[in-house]
C-alpha positions as a printed Julia matrix, in Angstrom:
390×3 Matrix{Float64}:
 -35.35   33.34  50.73
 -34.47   29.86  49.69
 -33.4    30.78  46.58
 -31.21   33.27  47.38
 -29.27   30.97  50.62
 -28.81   28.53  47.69
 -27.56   30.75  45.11
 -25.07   32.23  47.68
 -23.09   28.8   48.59
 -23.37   27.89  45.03
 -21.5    31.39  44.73
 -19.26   30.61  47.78
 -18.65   26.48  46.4
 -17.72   27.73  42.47
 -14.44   29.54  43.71
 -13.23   26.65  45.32
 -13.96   23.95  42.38
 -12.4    26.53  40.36
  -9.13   26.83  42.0
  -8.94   22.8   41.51
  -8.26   23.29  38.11
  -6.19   24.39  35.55
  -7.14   28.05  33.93
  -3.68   29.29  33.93
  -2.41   29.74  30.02
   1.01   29.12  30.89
   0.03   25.72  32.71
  -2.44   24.89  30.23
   0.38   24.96  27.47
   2.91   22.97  29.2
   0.34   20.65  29.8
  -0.04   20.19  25.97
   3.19   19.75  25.25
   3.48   16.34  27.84
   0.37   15.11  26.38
   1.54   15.61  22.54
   4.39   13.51  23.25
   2.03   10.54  24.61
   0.25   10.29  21.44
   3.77    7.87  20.75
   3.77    4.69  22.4
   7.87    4.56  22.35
   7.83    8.38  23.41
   5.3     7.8   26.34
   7.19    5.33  27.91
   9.78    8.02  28.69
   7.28   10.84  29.67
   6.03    8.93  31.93
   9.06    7.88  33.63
  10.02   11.2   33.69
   6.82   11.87  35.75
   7.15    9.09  38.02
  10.77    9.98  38.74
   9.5    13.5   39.56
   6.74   12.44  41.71
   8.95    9.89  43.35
   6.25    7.07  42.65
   6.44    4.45  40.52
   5.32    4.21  37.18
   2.69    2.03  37.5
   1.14    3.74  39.58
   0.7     6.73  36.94
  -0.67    4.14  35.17
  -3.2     3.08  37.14
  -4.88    6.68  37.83
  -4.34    7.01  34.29
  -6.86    4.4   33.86
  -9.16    5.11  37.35
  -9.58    9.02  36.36
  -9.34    9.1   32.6
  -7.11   12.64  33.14
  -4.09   12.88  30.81
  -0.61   12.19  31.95
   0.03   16.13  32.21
  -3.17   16.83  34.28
  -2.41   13.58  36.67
   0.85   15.69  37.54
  -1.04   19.36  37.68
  -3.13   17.19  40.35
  -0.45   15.79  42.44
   1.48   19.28  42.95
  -2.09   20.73  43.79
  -2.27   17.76  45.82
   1.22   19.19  48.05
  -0.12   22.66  48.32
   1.62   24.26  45.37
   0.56   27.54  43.78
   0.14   28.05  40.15
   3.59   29.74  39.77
   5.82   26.43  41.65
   3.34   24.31  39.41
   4.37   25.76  36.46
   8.16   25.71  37.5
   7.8    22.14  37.83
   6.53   21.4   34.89
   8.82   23.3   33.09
  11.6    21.3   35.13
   9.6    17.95  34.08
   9.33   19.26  30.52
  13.11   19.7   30.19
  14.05   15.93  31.96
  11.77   14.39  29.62
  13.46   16.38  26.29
  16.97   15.34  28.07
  15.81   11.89  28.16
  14.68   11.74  24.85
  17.63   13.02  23.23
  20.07   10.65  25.29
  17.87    7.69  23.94
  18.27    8.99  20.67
  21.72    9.76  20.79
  23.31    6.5   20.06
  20.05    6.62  16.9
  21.55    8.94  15.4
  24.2     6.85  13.98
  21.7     3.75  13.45
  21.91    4.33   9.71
  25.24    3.32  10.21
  26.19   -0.11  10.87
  27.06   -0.75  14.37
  28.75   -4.63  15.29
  27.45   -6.89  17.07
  28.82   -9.89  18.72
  26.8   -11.82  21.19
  27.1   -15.75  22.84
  24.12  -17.5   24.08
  23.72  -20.66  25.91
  20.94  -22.95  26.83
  20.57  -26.51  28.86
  17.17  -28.19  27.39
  15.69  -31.19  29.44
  13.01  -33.44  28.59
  12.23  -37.03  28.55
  14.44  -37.71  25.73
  17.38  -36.4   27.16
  19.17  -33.28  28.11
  20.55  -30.98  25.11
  23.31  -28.16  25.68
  23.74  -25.66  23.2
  26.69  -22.9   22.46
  26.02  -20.35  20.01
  28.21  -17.6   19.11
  26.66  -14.56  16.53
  28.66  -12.21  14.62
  27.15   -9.46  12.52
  25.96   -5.91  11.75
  22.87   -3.9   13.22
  20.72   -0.81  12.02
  18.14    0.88  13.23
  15.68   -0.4   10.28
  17.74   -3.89   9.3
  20.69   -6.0   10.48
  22.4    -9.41   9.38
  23.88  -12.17  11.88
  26.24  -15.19  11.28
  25.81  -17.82  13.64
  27.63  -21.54  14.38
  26.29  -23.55  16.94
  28.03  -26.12  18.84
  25.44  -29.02  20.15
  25.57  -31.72  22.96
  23.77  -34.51  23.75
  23.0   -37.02  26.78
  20.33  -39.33  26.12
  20.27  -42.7   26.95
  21.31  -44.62  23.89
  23.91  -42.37  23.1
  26.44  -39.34  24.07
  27.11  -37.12  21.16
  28.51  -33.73  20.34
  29.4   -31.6   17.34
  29.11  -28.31  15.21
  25.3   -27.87  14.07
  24.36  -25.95  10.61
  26.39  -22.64  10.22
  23.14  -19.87   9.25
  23.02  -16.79   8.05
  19.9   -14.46   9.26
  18.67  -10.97   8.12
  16.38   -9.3    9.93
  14.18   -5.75   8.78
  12.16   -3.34  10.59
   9.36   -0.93  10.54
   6.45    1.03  11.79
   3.0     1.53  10.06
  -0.26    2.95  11.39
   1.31    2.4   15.15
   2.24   -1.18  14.74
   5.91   -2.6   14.8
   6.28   -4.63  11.42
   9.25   -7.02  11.08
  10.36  -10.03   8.42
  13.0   -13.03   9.28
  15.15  -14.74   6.82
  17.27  -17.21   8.1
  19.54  -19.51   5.7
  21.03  -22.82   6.78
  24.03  -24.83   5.37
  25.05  -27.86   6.09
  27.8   -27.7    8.29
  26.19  -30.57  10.83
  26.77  -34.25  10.85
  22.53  -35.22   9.95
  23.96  -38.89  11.39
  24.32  -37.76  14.79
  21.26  -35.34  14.54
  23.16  -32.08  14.59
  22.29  -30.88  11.13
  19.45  -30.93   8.7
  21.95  -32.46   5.66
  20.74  -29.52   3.33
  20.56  -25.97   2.83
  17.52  -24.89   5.02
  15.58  -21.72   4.93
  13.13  -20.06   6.88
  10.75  -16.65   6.48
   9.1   -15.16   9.05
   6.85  -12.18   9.55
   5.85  -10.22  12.71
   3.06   -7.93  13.74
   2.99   -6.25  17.16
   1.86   -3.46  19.11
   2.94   -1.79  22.46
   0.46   -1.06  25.13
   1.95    0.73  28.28
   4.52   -2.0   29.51
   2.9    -5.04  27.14
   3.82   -6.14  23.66
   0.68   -8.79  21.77
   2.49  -10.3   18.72
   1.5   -12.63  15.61
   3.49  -14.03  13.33
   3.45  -16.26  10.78
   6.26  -18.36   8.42
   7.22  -20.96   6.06
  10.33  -23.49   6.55
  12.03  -26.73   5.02
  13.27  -27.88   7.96
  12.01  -27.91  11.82
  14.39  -28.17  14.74
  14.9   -25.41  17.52
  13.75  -22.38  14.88
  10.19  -22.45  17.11
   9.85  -22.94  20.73
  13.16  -24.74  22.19
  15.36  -27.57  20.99
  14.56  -30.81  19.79
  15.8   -34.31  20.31
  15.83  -34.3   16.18
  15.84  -32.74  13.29
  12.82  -32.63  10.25
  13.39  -31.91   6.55
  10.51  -30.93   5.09
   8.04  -28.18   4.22
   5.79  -26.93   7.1
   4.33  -23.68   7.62
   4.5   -22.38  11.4
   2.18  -20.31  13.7
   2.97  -18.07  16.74
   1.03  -15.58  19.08
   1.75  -14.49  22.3
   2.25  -11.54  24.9
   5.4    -9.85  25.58
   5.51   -8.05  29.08
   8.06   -5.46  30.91
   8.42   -6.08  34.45
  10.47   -3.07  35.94
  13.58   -2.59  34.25
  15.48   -6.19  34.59
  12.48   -8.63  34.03
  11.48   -9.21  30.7
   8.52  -12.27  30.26
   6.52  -13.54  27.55
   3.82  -16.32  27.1
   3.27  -18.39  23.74
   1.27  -20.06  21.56
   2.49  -21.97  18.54
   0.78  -24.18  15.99
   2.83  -26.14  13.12
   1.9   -27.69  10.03
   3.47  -29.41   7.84
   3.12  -30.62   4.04
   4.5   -33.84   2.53
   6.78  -36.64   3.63
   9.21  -35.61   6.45
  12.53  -36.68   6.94
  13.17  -37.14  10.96
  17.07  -37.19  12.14
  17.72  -38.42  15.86
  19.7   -37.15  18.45
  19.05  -39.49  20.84
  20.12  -42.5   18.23
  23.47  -43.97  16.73
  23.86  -44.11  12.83
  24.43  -47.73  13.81
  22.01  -48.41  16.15
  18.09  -48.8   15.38
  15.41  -49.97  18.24
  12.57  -50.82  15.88
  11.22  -50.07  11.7
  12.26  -47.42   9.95
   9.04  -46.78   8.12
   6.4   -43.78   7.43
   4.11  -43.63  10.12
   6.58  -44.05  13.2
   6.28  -41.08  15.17
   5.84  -37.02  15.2
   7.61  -33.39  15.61
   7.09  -30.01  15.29
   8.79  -26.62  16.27
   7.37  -24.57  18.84
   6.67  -27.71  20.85
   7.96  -30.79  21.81
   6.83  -34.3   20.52
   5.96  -37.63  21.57
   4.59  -41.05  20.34
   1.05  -41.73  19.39
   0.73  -39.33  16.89
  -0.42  -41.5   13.7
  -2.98  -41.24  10.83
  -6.47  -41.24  10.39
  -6.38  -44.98  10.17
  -3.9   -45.38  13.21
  -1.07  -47.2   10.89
   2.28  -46.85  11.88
   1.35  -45.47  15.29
   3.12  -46.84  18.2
   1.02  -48.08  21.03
   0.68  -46.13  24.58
   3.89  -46.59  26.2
   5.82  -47.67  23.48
   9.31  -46.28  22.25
   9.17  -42.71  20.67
  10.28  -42.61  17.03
  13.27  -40.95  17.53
  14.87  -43.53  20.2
  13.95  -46.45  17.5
  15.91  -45.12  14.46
  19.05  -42.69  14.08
  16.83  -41.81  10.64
  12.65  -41.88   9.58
  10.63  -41.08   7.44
   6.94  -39.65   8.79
   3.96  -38.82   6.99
   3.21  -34.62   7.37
  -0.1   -35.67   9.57
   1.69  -37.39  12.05
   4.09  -33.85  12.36
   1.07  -31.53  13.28
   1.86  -29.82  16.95
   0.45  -27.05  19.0
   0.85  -25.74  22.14
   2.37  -23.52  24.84
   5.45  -21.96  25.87
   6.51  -19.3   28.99
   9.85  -17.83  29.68
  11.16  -14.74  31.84
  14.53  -12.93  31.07
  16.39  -11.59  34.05
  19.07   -8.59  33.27
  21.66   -9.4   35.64
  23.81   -6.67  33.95
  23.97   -4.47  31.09
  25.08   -6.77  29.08
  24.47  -10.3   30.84
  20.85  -11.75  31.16
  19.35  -15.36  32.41
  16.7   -16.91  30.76
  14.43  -19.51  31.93
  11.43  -21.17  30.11
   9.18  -23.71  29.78
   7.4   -25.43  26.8
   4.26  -28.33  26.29
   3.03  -29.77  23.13
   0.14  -31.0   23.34
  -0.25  -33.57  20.96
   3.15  -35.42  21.56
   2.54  -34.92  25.86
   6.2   -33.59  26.02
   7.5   -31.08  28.25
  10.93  -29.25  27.87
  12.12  -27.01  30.48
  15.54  -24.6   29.57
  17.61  -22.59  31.35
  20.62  -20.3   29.65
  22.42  -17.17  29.57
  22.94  -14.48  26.74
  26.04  -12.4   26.69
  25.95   -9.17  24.58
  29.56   -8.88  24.21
């Protein structure tokens, strides 16, 4: 008698677990055809906006039961229409009607890609206000150029001012040219940076390296949902604002320079990203001050007298093994004691930190604000500035 009470509710309860889920062909395929698209990480971004949009919840949210359930983006939204009381034949309407908003989606982002083999311009101003304890650094720089889908190629020329306390200086920096190129492979975004200085700068006032510079860089990343981790890796002969924010001077020399960090989307006007960045470099170094006259000098001019780096910013008490040439605690930093100095490549190691947010305050108009701390040299820079995709 037991047996039989039991087997009728588990006859009664099977129905009703049933009608929970999907068995309808129809359903089932449209299902598929959300989830194939997933399998992208540029292509999910959109389906799931789509979704959210539909649902009238935001995409996080999707996200998050994504994660909590473990059900595909296509079942979360069978769920939440079973969830309202709709029948299999309004579901499938509806995800027909989400099917077609995410292919119109798709092909108005890849509209304007379909003439990315073609060179489109691009012309586009930023500026930045850099404050530290050596002073506080503006910076206008105007970029003209070309811009593909795989590869573009910018020509910059900065304009530089200074207010430090020994001196009030201004000028053109080193004109550049920079090529950029980039790829996919095995779901990772693959890039390389070549960037080629000439000297176009006045190296006596610290607004130019007094040589032809170059720097190559390579980037790995990946996209996860609305983050973006990132390594990358390069070689330069001269260090000044190509890592991390602006200096107070310029170094010629070889170093190689590290980079890491985590790009994130918040919503669709905040951008943010957190940094770290390690620099070495090899051989003597050639240091030119910005903070320093060509005819004044506050102390020696000889190896040993302070440190830089990119990435980061740079203080005093960074000398060799054997402490020679290193200034005592408190005492002037190397570049407020010569316009021009020569360092050893020791005293030029740096790491550290750096965190900035983007604000889009219109389509083509966007603050940025960041921060930066190197370790070694106990300097903090904080900038604030504005880009301007004309």
């Amino acid at each position: 008698m037991k047996a039989r009470l039991m087997s009728l509710l588990f006859a009664s309860v099977l129905p009703l677990c049933l009608s929970g889920q999907t068995s309808n062909p129809d359903i089932e395929s449209e299902i598929r055809k959300i989830d194939a698209l997933t399998t992208d990480p540029d292509i999910k971004l959109v389906v799931v906006a789509a979704i959210a949009d539909h649902l009238k919840v935001h995409r996080n949210h999707l996200i998050l039961l994504r994660k909590e359930t473990g059900q595909s983006y296509g079942g979360i939204l069978v769920s939440a229409l079973r969830e309202r009381g709709m029948e299999d034949g309004e579901i499938l309407r509806q995800l027909r009607m989400t099917n077609r908003e995410i292919s119109r989606r798709l092909d108005t982002s890849r509209a304007p890609q379909g003439d990315t083999t073609r060179p489109r311009p691009v012309l586009f101003v930023s500026t930045a206000a850099d404050h530290n304890s050596a002073g506080t650094f503006y910076s206008l720089v105007p970029e003209i150029g070309i811009d593909s889908h795989r590869a573009s190629l910018v020509f910059g020329i900065p304009y530089y001012r200074t207010f430090a306390t020994n001196v009030a200086a201004g000028g053109v920096g080193d004109a550049y040219l920079s090529g950029f190129l980039r790829g996919r492979a095995a779901g990772f975004d693959l890039s390389a940076t070549i960037n080629i200085g000439v000297p176009t700068g006045d190296p006596n006032k610290g607004l130019g390296a007094g040589q032809v510079t170059a720097d190559a860089t390579a980037t790995v990343a990946r996209r996860y949902e609305f983050t973006r981790p990132w390594l990358s890796a390069g070689f330069t002969n001269s260090v000044f604002n190509n890592v991390g924010y602006q200096r107070p001077y310029i170094a010629d020399g070889n170093a190689a320079h590290f980079s890491g960090g985590l790009d994130l989307s918040v919503g669709r006007r905040f951008t943010m990203g957190f940094v770290g960045y390690a620099l070495r470099p090899t051989g003597a170094q050639t240091v030119h001050s910005q903070t320093m006259a060509t005819n004044m000098a506050g102390g020696s001019s000889v190896p040993g007298s302070g440190g830089m780096m990119p990435g980061g910013p740079m203080m005093p008490g960074m000398g060799g093994p054997n402490g020679a040439g290193t200034p005592a605690d408190g005492s002037m930093p190397f570049y407020d004691r010569a316009q021009e100095t020569v360092v050893s490549a020791d005293e030029l190691q740096d790491y550290g930190a750096s965190a900035w947010l983007s604000i889009r305050l219109h389509p083509g108009l966007s603050l940025n604000v960041g921060t930066a701390r190197s370790v070694p040299f106990h300097l903090t820079t904080a900038r604030v500035g504005l880009g301007i995709d004309v």
